[in-house]
C-alpha positions as CSV (number, residue, x, y, z in Angstrom):
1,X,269.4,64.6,184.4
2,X,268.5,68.3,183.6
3,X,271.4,70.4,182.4
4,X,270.6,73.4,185.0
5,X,271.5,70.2,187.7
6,X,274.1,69.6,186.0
7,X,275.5,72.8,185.7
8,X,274.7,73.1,189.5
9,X,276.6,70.1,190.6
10,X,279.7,70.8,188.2
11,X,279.8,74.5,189.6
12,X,279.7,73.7,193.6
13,X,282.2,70.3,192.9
14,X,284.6,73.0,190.8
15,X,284.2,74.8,194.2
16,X,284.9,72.7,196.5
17,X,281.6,71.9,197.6
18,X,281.6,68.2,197.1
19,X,280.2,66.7,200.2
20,X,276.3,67.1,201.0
21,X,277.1,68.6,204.7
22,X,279.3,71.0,202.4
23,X,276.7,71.1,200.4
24,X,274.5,72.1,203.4
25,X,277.0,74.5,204.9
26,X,276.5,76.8,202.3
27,X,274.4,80.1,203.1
28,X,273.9,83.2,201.5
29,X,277.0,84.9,201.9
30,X,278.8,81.6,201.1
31,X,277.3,81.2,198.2
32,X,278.1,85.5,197.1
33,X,281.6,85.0,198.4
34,X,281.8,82.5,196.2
35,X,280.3,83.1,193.2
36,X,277.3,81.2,193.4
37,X,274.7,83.4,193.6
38,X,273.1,83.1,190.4
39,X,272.8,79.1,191.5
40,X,271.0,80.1,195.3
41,X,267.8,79.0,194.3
42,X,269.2,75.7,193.0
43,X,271.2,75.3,196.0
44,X,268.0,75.5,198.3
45,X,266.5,73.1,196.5
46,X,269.6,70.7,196.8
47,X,269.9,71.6,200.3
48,X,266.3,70.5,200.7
49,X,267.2,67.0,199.0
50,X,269.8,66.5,200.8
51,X,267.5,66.9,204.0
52,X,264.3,64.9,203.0
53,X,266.9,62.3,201.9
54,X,265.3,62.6,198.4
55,X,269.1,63.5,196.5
56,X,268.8,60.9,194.3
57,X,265.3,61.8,192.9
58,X,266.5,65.8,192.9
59,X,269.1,65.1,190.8
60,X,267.4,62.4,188.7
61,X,264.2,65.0,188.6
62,X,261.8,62.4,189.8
63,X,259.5,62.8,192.3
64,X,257.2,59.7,194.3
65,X,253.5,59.5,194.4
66,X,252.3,60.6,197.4
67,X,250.0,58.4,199.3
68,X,246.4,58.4,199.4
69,X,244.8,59.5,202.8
70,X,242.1,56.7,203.8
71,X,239.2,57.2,206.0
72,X,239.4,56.1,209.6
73,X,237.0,53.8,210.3
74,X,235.3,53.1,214.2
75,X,236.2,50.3,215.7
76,X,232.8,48.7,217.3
77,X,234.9,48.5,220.9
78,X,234.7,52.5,220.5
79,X,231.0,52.6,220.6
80,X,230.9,50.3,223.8
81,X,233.4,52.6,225.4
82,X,231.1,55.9,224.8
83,X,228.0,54.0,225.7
84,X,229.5,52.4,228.9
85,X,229.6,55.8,230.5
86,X,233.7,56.2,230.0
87,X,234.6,59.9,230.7
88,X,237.1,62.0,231.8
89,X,237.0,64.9,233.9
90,X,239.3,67.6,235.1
91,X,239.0,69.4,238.3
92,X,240.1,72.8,239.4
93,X,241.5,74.7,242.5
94,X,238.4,77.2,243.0
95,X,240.8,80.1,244.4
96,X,243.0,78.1,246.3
């Protein structure tokens, strides 16, 4: 775990902040009213943990692969459906 998470977690459980929908509650003025505004950067990025459900890797600093985006292939039944004449239309009121 990094120290400046660390220090993060320590400072919001010392004040009082000890729940993630605490955690969550906590806005700008929050945060200056409570002496936290050095850590609001820190806190947004907590807060965004906390809402991806990704808490674990935030405060483990980890982070998953993201998957690879394959190609969509046709399906052959596609082909048939465009080259049996299958359309769609839309029709409109002409002023009516």
């Amino acid at each position: 775990m990094e120290k400046s998470i660390q220090k993060l977690l320590d400072k919001l459980g010392k004040k009082g902040f000890d729940t993630e929908k605490k955690v969550n509650a906590i806005d700008m003025q929050v945060a200056f009213d409570n002496g936290l505004a050095d850590e609001l950067g820190g806190i947004l990025a907590l807060q965004k943990a906390i809402k991806s459900h990704s808490t674990y890797a935030f405060i483990m600093g980890g982070t998953d692969p993201k998957p690879e985006k394959k190609e969509v292939r046709r399906n052959a039944d596609d082909d048939r459906t465009a080259k049996a004449g299958v359309f769609t239309e839309t029709h409109e009121n002409a002023g009516y």
